[in-house]
SERO-36412 format. One line per field, with one value per residue (C-alpha): x, y, z. Coordinates in pm, whole numbers, plus 32768, in hexadecimal, padded with zeros to 4 digits. Layout:
x = [X | ...] .
y = [Y | ...] .
z = [Z | ...] .
***
This chain:
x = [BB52 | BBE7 | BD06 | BD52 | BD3E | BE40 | BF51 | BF62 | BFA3 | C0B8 | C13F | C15A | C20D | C31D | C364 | C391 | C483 | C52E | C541 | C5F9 | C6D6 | C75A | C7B1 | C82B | C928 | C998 | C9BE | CABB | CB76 | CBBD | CBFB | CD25 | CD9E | CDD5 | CE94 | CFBD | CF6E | D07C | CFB4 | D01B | CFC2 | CF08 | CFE5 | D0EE | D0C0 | D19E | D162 | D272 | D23F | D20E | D233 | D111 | D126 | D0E2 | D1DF | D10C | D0A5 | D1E0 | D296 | D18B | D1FE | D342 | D2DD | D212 | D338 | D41E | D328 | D2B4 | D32C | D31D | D441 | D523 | D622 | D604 | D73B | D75D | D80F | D6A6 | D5F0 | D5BE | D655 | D4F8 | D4BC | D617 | D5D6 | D697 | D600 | D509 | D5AA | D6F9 | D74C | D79D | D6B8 | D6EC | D679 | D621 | D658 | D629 | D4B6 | D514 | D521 | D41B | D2EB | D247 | D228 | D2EC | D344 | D1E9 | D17A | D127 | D245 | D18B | D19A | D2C8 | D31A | D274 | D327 | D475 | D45F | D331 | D443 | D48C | D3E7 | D4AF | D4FA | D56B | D486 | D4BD | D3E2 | D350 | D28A | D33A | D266 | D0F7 | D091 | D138 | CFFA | CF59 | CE2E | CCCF | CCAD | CDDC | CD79 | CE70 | CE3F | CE93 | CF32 | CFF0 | D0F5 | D02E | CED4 | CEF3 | CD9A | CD21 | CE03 | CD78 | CC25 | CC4D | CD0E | CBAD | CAF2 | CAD4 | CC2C | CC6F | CD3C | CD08 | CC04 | CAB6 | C9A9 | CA6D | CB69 | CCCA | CCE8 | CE47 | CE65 | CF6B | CF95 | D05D | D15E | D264 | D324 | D2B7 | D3CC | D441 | D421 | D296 | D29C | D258 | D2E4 | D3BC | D2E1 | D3C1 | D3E2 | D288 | D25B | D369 | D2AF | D12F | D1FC | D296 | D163 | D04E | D143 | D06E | D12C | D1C5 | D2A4 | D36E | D499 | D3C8 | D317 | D1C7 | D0D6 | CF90 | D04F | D144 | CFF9 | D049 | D1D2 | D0EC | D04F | D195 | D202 | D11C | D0CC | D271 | D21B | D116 | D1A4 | D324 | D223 | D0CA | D09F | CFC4 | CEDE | CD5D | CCC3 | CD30 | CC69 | CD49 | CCDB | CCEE | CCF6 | CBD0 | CAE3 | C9FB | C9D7 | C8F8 | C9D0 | C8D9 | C81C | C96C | C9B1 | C82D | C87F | C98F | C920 | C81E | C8F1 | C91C | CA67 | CAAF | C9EC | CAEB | CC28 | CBC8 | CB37 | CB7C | CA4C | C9F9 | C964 | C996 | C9AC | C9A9 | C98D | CAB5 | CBB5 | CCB0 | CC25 | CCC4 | CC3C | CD84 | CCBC | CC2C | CD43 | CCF6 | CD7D | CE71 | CEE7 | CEF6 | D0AA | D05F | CF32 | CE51 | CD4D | CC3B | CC77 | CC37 | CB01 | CB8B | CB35 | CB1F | CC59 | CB9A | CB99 | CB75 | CB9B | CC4E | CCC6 | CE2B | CE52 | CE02 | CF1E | CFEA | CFB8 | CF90 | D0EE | D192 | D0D3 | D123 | D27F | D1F7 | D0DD | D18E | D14E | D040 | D005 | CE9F | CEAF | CD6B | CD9B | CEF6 | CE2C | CD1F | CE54 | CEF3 | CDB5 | CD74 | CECE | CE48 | CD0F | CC3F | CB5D | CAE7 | C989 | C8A3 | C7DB | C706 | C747 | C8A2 | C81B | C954 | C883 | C795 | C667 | C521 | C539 | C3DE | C49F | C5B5 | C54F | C494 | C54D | C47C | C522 | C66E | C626 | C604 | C72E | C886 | C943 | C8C0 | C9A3 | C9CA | C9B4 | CA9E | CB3C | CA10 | C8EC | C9A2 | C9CD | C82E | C7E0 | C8B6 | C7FE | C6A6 | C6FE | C7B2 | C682 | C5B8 | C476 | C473 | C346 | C30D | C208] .
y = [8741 | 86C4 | 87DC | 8765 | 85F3 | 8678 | 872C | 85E2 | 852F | 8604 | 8609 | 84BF | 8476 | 8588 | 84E2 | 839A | 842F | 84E6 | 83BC | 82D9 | 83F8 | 83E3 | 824A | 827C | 838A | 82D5 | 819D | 825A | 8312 | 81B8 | 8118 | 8242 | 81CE | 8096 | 80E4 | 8139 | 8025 | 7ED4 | 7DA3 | 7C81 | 7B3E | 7A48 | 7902 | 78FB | 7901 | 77CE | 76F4 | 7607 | 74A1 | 7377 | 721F | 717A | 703F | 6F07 | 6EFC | 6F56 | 709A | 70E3 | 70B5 | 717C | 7270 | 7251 | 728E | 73B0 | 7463 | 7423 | 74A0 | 75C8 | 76E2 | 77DA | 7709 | 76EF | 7796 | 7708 | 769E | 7520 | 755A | 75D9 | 74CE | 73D5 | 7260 | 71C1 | 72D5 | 7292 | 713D | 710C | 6FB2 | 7023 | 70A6 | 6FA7 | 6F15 | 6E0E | 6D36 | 6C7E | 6C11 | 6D0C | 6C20 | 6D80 | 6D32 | 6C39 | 6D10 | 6E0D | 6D36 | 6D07 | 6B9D | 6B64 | 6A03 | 696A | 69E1 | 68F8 | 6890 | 6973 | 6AB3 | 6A6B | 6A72 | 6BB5 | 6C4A | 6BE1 | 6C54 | 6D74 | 6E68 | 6DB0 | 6E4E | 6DFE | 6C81 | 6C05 | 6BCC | 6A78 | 6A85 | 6B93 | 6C22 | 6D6B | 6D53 | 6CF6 | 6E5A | 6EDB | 6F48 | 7013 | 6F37 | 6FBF | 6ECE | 6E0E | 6CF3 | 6C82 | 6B4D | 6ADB | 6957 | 6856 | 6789 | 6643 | 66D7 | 6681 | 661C | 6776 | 67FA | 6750 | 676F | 6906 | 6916 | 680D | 6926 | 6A61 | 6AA1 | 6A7E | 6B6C | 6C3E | 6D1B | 6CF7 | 6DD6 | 6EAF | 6ED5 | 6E61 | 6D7C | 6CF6 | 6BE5 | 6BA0 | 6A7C | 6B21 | 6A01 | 69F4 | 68D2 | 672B | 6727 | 65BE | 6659 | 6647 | 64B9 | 6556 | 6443 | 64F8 | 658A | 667C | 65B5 | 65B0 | 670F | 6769 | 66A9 | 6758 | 686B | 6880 | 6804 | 68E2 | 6A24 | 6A73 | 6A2D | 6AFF | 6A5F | 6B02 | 6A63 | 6A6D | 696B | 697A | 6976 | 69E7 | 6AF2 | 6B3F | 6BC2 | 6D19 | 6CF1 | 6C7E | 6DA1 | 6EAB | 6DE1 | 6E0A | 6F66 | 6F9F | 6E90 | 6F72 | 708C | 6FF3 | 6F2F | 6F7F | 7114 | 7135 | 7055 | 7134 | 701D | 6F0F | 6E12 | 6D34 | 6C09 | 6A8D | 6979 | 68C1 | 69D6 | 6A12 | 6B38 | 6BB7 | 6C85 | 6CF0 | 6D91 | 6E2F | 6EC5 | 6F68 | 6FF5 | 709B | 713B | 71C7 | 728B | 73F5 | 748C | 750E | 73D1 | 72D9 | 739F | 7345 | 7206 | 710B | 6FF5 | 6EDF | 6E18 | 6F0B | 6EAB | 6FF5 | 6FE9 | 6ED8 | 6E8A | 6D8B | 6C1E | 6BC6 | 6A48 | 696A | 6858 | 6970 | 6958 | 6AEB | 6AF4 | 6C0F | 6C41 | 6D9A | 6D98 | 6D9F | 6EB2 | 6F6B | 702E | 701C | 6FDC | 70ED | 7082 | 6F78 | 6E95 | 6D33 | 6C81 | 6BA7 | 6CCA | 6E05 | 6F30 | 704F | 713D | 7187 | 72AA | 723C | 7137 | 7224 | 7304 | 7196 | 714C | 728E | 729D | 7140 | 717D | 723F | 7136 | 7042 | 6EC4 | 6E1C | 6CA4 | 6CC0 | 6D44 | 6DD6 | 6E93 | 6F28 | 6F70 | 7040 | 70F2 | 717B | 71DA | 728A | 732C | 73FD | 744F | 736D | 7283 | 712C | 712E | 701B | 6F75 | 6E84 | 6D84 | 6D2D | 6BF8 | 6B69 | 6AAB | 69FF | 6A19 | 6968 | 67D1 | 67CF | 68CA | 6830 | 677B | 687D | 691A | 6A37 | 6A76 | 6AD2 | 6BA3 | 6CEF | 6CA6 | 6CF5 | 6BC3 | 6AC7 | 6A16 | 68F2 | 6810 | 66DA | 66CC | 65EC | 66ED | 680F | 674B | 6717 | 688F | 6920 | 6835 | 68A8 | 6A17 | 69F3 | 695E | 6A46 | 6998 | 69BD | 6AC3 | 6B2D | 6C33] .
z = [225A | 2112 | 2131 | 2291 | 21FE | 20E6 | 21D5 | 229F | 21A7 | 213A | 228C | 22A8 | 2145 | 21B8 | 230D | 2248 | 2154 | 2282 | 232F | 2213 | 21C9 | 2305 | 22DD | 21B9 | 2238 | 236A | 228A | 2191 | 22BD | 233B | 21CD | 21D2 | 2328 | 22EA | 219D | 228A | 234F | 2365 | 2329 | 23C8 | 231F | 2419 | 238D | 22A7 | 2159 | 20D1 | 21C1 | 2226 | 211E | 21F2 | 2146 | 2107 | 21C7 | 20AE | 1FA3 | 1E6C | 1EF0 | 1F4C | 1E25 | 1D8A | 1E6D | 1DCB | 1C8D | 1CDD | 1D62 | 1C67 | 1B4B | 1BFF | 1B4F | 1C7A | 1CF1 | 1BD4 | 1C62 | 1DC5 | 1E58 | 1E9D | 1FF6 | 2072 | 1FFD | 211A | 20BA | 2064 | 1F61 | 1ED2 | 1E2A | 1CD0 | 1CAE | 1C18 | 1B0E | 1AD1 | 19A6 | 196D | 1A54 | 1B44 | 1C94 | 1D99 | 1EF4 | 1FC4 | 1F66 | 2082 | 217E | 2116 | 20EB | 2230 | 2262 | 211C | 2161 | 21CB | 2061 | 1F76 | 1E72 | 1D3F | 1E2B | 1E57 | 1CFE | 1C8F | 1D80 | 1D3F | 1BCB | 1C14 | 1B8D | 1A4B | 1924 | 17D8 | 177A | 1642 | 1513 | 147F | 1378 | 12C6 | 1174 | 1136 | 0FE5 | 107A | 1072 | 0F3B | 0ED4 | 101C | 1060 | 10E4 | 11DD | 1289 | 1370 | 1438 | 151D | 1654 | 1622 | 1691 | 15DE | 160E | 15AA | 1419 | 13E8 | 1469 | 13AE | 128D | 12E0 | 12E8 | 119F | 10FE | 11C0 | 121E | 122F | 109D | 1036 | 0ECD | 0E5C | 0F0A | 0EC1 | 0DE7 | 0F25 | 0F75 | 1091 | 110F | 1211 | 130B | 1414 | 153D | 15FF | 1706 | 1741 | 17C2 | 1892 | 1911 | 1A71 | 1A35 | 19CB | 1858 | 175A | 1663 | 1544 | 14C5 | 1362 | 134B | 13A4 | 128B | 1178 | 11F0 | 11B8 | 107C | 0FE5 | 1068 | 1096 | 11D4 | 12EC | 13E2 | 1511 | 1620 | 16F5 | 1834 | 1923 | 18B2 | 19C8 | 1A62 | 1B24 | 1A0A | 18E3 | 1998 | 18E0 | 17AC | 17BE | 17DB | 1702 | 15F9 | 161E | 15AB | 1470 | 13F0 | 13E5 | 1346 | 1247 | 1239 | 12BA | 1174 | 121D | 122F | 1325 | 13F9 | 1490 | 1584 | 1651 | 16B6 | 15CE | 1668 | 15E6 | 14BD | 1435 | 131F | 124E | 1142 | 1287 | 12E7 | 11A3 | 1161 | 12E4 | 128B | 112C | 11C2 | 12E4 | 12C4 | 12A3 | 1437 | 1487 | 13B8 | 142E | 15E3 | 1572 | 16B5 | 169E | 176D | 1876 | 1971 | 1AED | 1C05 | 1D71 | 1D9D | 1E73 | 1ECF | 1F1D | 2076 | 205E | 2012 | 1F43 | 1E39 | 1CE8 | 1D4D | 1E6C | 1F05 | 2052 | 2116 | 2123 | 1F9A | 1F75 | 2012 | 1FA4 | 1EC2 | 1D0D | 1C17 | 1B07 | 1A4B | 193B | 1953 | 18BA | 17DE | 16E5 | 169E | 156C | 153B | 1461 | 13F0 | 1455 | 15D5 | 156E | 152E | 16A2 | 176A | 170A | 178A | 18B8 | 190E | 1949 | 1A63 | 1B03 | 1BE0 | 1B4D | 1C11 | 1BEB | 1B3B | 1A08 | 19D8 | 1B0B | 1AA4 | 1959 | 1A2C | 1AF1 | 19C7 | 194B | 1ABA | 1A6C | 1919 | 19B5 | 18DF | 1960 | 189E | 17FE | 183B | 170B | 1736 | 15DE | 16EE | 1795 | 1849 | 1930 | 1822 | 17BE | 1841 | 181C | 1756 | 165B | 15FE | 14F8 | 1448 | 132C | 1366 | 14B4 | 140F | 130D | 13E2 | 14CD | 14BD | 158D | 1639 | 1740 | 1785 | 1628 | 15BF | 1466 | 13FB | 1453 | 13AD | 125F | 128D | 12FA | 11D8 | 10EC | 116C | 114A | 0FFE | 0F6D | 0E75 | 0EAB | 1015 | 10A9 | 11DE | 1268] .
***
């Protein structure tokens, strides 16, 4: 009984293997047919590039093509006409009216669309003052903030505050006010003397010959990224934000000494937002409409402020030349960063939509963040005196 059990077995394990021998065969005799086969592709494979249909994509679009290296060589006579925009790339700038006729709806915009669009292709202005000298010595930390010419008591407050510049726990720190221009246009009255003397005293002033407005901080920023690396590439860490801000520098500093090597080199830090898109709502200072942008934003962090190393200074200012400007700078900030294949990090001492009201006036509150936004010149003279005091404990 137990032999008869045995051969049956045996049987049946050779049918198997009979069985997938034969699969297996028919498989490879049609795996060598279809070697000599001519595959025909189901849809081509470089699909035909149709413009995008708002204006920011599509100069994106633009850009795209023009820095794609598979198409170098690509003859401009195949390009279609939209593809074969040189505005953005002229020099020097001026005034692109065809904007006129490509914007859908281009003339119902409001007057600061109109703007940005106009000039959207400028990217180099004048400097009119500068501190070749301010980084002579490569600093650890460079902050550079966001300003206005008529904002001298933030100014002031920053440089009583966190923003002093020297040697702070054992660490070089360099300041730097980043400016465009008050131009009579915008009812400014005419502070350029004052501006001069702020300047040649404190040696921390930085002002390009451009309208300085919410929609122009994206030029601040191109800007800025070409300063540091013509006068302050030795920077190891920048922290750059707005002027109504505090931010606790000795928190800053023990962040960064503590970062490991890889970790310090793709060091992008910040109140990150995700999940983000365009707001369509014409009374938000946010808003965009669809002939401008569509789509959703890359991660981004919040304007108020944010850290970085140098060496991510270094790659944002190549790739930007390839990022089409966008009128929020933060954003543009998140789509260069989208371009290297980084993504910001999000840490949670960047509170740059306050803190609790019941906190506020607890030193204790500040002493593990890194920037709280917003504060007026007054508060951050009272924060940095909390923190800087020896006797202060908190649990």
């Amino acid at each position: 009984m137990a032999r008869r059990r045995l051969k049956l077995v045996v049987m049946v394990i050779m049918m198997v293997n009979f069985f997938i021998f034969i699969i297996i065969s028919r498989h490879s005799s049609q795996d060598k047919n279809d070697l000599n086969k001519v595959r025909i592709p189901s849809k081509p494979f470089w699909s035909k590039l149709v413009p995008k249909s708002a204006y920011c994509n599509r100069q994106q679009q633009v850009l795209d093509l023009q820095n794609n290296p598979v198409l170098a060589n690509y003859s401009t006579a195949d390009v279609p006409d939209w593809l074969n925009d040189t505005s953005l790339t002229s020099y020097p700038c001026q005034p692109n009216f065809k904007v006129t006729t490509q914007v859908k709806e281009y003339n119902s915009l409001p007057v600061r669309f109109k703007d940005f669009l106009i000039f959207m292709h400028c990217r180099s202005y004048p400097i009119m003052v500068d501190q070749p000298d301010v980084c002579k010595e490569p600093p650890f930390l460079l902050l550079a903030v966001k300003s206005l010419a008529p904002h001298f008591d933030r100014r002031q407050a920053i440089r009583q505050s966190w923003g002093r510049a020297g040697v702070i726990a054992n660490r070089t720190v360099v300041t730097v006010f980043l400016l465009g221009n008050a131009t009579p246009g915008d009812h400014h009255p005419d502070l350029s003397g004052m501006l001069r003397y702020e300047s040649v005293r404190h040696r921390d002033i930085v002002q390009w010959d451009y309208r300085d407005s919410f929609f122009n901080l994206t030029v601040k920023e191109v800007l800025f990224l070409e300063w540091i690396q013509t006068r302050c590439a030795g920077a190891r860490f920048v922290f750059k934000g707005d002027d109504d801000v505090f931010v606790n520098t000795f928190r800053i500093l023990d962040f960064l000494g503590g970062l490991s090597e890889p970790k310090a080199r793709d060091l992008f830090v910040g109140d990150v937002i995700t999940n983000a898109g365009p707001h369509r709502d014409k009374k938000v200072k946010y808003f965009i409409p669809e002939s401008m942008y569509v789509g959703m934003y890359p991660p981004y962090a919040g304007g108020g402020g944010y850290l970085y190393s140098g060496d991510i200074a270094a790659r944002l200012h190549n790739v930007s030349r390839q990022v089409a400007l966008y009128p929020i700078d933060d954003v543009y900030t998140g789509m260069c960063l989208r371009k290297l294949g980084l993504a910001p990090e999000k840490h949670k001492g960047f509170r740059t939509f306050n803190i609790e009201e019941k906190y506020r006036s607890n030193p204790c509150a500040y002493k593990s963040l890194m920037l709280v936004h917003p504060r007026t010149p007054q508060e951050m003279i009272q924060i940095w005196a909390w923190l800087s005091n020896p006797d202060l404990k908190c649990q």
